[in-house]
Backbone bond lengths (Angstrom), bond angles and torsions (degrees), N, CA, C in turn:
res aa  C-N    CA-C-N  psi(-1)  N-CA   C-N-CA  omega(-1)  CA-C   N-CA-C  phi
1 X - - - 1.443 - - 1.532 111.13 -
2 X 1.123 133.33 -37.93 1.313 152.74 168.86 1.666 112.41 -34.83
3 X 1.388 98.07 -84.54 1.878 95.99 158.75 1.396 116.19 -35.51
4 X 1.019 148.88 -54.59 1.069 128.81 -135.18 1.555 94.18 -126.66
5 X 1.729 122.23 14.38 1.454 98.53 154.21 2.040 85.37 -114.75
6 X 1.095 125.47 35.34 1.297 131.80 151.10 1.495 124.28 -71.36
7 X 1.667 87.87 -67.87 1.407 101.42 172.93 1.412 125.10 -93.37
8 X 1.363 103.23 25.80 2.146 107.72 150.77 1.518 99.88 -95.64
9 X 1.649 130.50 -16.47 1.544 103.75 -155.00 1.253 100.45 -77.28
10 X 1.418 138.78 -45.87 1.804 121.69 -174.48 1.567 113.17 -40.67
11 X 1.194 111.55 -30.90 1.672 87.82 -158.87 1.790 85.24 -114.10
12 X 0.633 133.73 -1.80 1.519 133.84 -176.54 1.683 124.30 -69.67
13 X 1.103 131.79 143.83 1.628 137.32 -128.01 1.797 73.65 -106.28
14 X 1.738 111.24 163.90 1.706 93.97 -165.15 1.618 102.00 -83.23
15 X 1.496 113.00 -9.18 2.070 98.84 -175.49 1.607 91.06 -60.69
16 X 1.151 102.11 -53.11 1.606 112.34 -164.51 1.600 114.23 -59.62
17 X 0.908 117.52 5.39 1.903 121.08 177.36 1.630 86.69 -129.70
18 X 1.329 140.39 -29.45 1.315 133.80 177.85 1.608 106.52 -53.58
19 X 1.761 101.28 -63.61 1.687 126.22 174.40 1.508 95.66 -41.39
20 X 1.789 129.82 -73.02 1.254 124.10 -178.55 1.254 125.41 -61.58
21 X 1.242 147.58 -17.42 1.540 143.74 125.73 1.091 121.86 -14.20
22 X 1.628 116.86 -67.27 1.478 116.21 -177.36 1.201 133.33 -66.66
23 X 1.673 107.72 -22.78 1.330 135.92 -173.11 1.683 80.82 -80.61
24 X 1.298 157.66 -42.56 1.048 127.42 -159.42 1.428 111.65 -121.20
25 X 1.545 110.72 10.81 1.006 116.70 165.40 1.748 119.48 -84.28
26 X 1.477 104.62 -24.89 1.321 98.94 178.50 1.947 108.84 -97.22
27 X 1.594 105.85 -1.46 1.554 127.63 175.98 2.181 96.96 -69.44
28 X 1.127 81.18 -30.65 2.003 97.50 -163.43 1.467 86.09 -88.76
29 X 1.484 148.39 31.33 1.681 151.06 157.67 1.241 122.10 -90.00
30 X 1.668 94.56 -13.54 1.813 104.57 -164.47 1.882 90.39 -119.34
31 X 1.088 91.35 171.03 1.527 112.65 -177.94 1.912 100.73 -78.37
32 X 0.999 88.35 -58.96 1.450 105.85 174.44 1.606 120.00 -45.19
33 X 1.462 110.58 -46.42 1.385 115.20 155.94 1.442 134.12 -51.57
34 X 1.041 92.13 -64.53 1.744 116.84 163.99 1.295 98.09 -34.87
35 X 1.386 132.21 -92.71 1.479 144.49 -170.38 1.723 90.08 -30.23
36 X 1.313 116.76 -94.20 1.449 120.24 -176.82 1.652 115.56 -15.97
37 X 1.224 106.33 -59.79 1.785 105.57 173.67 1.151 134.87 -47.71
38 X 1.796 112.11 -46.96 1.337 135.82 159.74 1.444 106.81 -43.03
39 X 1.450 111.76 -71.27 1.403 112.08 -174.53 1.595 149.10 -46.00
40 X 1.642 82.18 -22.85 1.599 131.33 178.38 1.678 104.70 -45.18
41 X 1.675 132.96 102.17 1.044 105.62 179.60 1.809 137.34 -69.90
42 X 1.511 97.06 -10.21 1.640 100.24 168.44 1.561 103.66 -112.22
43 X 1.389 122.50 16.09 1.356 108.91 -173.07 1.743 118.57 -58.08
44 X 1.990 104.02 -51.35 1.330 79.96 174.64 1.521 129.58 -86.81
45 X 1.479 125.78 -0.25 1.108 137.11 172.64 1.862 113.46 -48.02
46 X 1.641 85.11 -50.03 1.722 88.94 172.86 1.243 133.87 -74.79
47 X 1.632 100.03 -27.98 1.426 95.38 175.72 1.593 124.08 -62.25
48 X 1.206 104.39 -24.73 1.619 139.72 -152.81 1.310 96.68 -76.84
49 X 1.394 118.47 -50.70 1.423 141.21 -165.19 1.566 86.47 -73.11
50 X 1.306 133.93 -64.32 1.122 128.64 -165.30 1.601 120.45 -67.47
51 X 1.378 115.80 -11.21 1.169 116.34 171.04 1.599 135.78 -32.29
52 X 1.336 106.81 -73.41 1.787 125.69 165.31 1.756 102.84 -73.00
53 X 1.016 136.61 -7.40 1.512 109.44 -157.08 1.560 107.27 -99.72
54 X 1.799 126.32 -57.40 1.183 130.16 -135.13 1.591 99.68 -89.49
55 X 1.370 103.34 -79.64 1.754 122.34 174.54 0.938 103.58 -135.70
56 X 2.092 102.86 169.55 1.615 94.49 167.87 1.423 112.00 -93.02
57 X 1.583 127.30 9.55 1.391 116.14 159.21 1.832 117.36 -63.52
58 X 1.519 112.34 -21.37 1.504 121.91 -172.89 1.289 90.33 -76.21
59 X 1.633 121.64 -53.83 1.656 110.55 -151.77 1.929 85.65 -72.65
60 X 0.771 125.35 -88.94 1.253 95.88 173.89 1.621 159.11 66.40
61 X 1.360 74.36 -103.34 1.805 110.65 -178.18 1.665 78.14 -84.28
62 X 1.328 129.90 -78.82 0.965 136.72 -142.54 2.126 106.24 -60.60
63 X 1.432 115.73 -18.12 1.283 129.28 160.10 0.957 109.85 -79.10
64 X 1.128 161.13 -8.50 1.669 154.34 -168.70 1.499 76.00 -126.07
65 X 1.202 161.40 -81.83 1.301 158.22 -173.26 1.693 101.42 -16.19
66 X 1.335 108.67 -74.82 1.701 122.33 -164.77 1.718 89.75 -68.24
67 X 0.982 129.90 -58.14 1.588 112.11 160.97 1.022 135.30 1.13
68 X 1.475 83.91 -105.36 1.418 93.98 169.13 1.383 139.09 -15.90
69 X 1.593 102.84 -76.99 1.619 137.42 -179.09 1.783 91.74 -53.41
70 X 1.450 128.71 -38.56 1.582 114.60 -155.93 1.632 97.35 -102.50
71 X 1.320 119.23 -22.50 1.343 117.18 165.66 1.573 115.00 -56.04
72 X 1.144 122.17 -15.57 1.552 115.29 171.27 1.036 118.68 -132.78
73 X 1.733 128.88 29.60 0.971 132.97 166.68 2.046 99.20 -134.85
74 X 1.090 126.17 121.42 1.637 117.59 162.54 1.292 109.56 -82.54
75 X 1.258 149.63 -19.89 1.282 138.02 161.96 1.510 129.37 -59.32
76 X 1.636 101.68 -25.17 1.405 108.91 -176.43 1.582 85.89 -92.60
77 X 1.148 118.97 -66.02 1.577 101.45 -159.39 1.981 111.18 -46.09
78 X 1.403 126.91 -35.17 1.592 129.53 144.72 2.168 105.11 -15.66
79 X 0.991 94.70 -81.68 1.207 129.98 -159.31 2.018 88.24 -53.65
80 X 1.400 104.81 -68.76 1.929 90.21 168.63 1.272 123.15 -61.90
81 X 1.344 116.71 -9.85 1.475 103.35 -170.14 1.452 96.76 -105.11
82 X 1.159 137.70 2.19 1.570 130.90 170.94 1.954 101.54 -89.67
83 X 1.743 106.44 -41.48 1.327 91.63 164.46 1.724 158.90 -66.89
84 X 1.445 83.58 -19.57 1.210 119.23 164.38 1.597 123.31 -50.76
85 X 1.484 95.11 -59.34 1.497 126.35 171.03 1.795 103.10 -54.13
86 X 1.357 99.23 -68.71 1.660 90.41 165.45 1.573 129.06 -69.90
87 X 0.693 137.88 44.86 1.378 154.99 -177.84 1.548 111.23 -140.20
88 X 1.127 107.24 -41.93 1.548 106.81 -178.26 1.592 93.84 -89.79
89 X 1.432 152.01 -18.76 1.079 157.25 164.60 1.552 114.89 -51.49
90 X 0.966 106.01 -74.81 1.809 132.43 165.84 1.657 116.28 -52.08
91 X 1.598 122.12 -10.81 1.160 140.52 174.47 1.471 99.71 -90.39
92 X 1.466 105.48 -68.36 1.449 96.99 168.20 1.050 163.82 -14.59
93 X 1.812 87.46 -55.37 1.381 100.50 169.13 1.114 129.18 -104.21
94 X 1.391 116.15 5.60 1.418 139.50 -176.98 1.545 92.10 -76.91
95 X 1.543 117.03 -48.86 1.425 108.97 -177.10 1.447 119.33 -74.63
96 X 1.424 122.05 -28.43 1.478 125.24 168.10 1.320 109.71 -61.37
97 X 1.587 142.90 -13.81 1.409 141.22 164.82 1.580 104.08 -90.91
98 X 1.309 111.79 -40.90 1.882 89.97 -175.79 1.926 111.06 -77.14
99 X 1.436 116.07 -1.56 1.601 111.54 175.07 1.554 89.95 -85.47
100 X 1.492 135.26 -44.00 1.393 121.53 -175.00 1.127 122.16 -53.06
């Protein structure tokens, strides 16, 4: 179940990534979840992505999500905090081209 409310969140309308948030936020209670999320190859990319964009019920869900999952893994929390870093990089400069 995990994959595949992963790979609805890019193209997904925001109730419908709100609905899939929660669904994997309470999926992210079990060990088993957790593991699955981590393992996920766009899991934290998407969550990450969803941070600034949808609502703040998404950023959210999507913080107790990356939580969760990086509180019991140190490689993943590595792994969000370099994306993060690039995200706020690529924001940057996205805004230094739209003032030009």
């Amino acid at each position: 179940m995990v994959p595949l409310l992963i790979e609805l969140l890019p193209d997904a309308k925001r109730s419908n990534v709100e609905l899939a948030l929660g669904v994997l936020e309470l999926l992210c209670t079990t060990a088993e979840g957790k593991a699955t999320v981590a393992n996920h190859a766009l899991a934290m990319a998407t969550l990450v992505y969803h941070l600034h964009i949808v609502s703040n019920l998404v950023t959210e869900l999507s913080v107790v999500i990356l939580w969760s999952v990086c509180k019991a893994s140190l490689t993943c929390l590595v792994l969000l905090l370099l994306q993060v870093r690039w995200i706020r990089a690529m924001y940057s400069d996205f805004k230094v081209f739209i003032r030009d």
